[in-house]
C-alpha positions as CSV (number, residue, x, y, z in Angstrom):
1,X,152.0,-39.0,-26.0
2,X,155.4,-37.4,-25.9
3,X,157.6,-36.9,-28.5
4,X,159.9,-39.4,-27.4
5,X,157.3,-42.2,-27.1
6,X,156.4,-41.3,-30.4
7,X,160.2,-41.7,-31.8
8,X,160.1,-44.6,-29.8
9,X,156.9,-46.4,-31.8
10,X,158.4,-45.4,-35.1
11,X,161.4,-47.1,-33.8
12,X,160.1,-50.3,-33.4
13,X,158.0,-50.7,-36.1
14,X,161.0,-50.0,-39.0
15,X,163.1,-52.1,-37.4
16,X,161.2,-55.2,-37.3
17,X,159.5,-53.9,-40.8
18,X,163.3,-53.9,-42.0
19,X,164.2,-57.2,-40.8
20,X,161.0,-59.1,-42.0
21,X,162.0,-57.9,-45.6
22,X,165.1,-58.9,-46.4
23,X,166.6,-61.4,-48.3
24,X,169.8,-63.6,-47.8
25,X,172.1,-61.7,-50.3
26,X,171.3,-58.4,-48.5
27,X,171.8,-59.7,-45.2
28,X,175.6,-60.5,-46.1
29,X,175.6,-57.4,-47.4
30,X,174.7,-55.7,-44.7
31,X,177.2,-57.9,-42.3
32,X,180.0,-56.5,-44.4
33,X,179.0,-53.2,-44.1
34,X,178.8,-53.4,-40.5
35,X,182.3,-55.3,-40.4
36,X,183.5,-52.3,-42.2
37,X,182.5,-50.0,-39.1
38,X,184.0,-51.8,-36.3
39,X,187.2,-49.6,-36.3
40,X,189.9,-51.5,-38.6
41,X,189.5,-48.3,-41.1
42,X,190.2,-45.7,-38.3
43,X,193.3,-47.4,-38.0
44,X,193.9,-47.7,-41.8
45,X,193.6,-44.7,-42.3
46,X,195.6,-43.5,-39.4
47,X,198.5,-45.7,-40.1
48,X,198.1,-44.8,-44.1
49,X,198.8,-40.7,-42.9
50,X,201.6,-41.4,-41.2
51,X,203.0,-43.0,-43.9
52,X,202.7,-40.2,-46.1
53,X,203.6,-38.0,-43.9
54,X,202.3,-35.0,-45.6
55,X,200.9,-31.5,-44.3
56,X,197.5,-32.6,-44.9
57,X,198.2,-36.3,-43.2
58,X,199.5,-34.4,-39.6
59,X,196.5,-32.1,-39.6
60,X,194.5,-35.2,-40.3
61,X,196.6,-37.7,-37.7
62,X,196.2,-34.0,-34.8
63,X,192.5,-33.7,-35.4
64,X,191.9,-37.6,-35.6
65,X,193.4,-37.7,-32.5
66,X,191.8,-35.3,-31.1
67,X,188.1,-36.3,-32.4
68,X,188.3,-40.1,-31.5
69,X,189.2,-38.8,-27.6
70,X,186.2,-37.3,-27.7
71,X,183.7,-39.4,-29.4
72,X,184.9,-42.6,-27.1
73,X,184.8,-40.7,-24.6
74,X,180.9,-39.7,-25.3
75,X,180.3,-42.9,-26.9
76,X,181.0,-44.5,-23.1
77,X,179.2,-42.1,-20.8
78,X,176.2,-41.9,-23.2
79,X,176.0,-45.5,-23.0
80,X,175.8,-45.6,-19.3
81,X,173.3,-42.8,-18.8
82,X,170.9,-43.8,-21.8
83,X,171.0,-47.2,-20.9
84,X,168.3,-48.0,-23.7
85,X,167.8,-51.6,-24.8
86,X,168.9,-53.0,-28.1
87,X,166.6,-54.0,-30.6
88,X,166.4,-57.2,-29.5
89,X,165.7,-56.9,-25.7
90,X,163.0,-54.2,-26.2
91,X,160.9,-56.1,-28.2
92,X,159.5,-59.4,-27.9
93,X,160.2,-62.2,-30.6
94,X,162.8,-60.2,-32.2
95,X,166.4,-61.3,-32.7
96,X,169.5,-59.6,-33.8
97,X,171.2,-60.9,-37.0
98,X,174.7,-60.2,-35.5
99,X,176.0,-60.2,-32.1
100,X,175.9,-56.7,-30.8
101,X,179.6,-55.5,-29.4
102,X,178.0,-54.1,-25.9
103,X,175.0,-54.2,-23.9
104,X,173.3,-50.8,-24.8
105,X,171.9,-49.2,-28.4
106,X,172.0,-45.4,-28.0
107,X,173.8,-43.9,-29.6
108,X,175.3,-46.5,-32.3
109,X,179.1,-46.0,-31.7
110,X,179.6,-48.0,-35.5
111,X,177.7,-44.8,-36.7
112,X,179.3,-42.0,-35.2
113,X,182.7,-43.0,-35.3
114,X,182.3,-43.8,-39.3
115,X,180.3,-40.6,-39.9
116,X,183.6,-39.0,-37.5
117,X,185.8,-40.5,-39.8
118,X,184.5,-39.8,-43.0
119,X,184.1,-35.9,-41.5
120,X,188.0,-35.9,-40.6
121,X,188.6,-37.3,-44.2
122,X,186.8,-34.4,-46.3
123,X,187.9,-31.3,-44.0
124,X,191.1,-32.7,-43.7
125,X,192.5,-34.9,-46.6
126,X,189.8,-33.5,-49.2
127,X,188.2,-37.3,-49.7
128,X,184.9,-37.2,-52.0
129,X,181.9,-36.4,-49.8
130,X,180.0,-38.7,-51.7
131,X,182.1,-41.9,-51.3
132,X,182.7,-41.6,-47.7
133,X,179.5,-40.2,-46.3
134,X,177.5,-43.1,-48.7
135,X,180.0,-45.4,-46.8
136,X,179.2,-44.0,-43.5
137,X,175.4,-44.3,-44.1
138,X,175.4,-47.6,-45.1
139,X,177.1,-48.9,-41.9
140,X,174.1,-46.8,-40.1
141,X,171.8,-48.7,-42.3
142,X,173.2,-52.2,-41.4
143,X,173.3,-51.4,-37.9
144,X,169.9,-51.3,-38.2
145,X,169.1,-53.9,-40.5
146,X,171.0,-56.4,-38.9
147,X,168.8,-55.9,-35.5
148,X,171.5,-54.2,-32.8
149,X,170.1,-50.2,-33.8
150,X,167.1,-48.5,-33.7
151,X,166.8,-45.8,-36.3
152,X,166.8,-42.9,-34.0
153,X,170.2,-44.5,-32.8
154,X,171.8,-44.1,-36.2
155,X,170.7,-40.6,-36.8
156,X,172.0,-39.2,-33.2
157,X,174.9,-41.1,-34.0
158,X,175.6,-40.0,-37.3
159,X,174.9,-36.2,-35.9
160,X,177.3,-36.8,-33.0
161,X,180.2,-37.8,-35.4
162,X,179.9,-34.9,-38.1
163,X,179.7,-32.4,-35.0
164,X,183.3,-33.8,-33.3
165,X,184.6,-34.2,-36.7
166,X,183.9,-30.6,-37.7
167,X,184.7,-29.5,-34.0
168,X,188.4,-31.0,-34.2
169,X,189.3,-29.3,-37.0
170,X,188.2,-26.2,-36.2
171,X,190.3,-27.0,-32.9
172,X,193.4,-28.3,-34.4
């Protein structure tokens, strides 16, 4: 069995372990937390630095500019050439608790843009570590929870948007 079969397995069985065990309250949770992801703080924060129009706020506004070229970019043509199902049409009897924004899971785009985003925050603006990146995690852990991720999609996501973060600053 490769290693890729094996991540695979693993895959499958915490999802639908995840989903089995939770409970109303966290499922709402969990729906915020992925609400939070779907790009409406990008643009917060975007509009928020240039209207403070500080030092800090242009090196932020050049590198987030910069890094969200690049991770839609990737985000698309990663998409396209993975092509791997979602949760829900890879494994039978198994339903997502939200409706997924495309058609493919890897890598999860909520992920990587939030882990992007909370990167450009701390290099750039000096933001806690703690309270972005525990924000960031927890929309990879509701993507998840909420059906439309696979674990392994979260974690290459997550990766992919620390490494464009940190690679647009160095650049800019």
């Amino acid at each position: 069995m490769t290693l890729i079969n094996r991540i695979e397995q693993a895959d499958h069985r915490l999802v639908i372990s995840l989903q089995t065990r939770l409970q109303p309250k966290a499922v709402a949770a969990f729906k915020l937390m992925s609400r939070s992801g779907d790009g409406y703080l990008q643009e917060v924060s975007i509009v928020l630095a240039i209207w403070i129009a500080t030092d800090t706020a242009y090196i932020f506004l050049q590198a987030a500019a910069a890094a969200f070229a690049i991770e839609r970019t990737l985000y698309i043509v990663a998409k396209r050439r993975f092509r791997r199902n979602r949760p829900a049409a890879a494994l039978a009897a198994f339903d997502a608790l939200v409706q997924p924004s495309d058609e493919f899971s890897f890598p999860s785009g909520h992920t990587m843009a939030a882990f992007l985003l909370a990167t450009l925050l701390v290099l750039t603006v000096g933001v806690s570590p703690l309270l972005v990146f525990a924000w960031a995690t927890l929309v990879g852990m509701s993507r998840v929870a909420l059906g439309v991720h696979f674990p392994s999609d979260v974690v290459v996501g997550a990766a992919i948007g620390v490494g464009i973060g940190m690679l647009a600053v160095v650049v800019t």
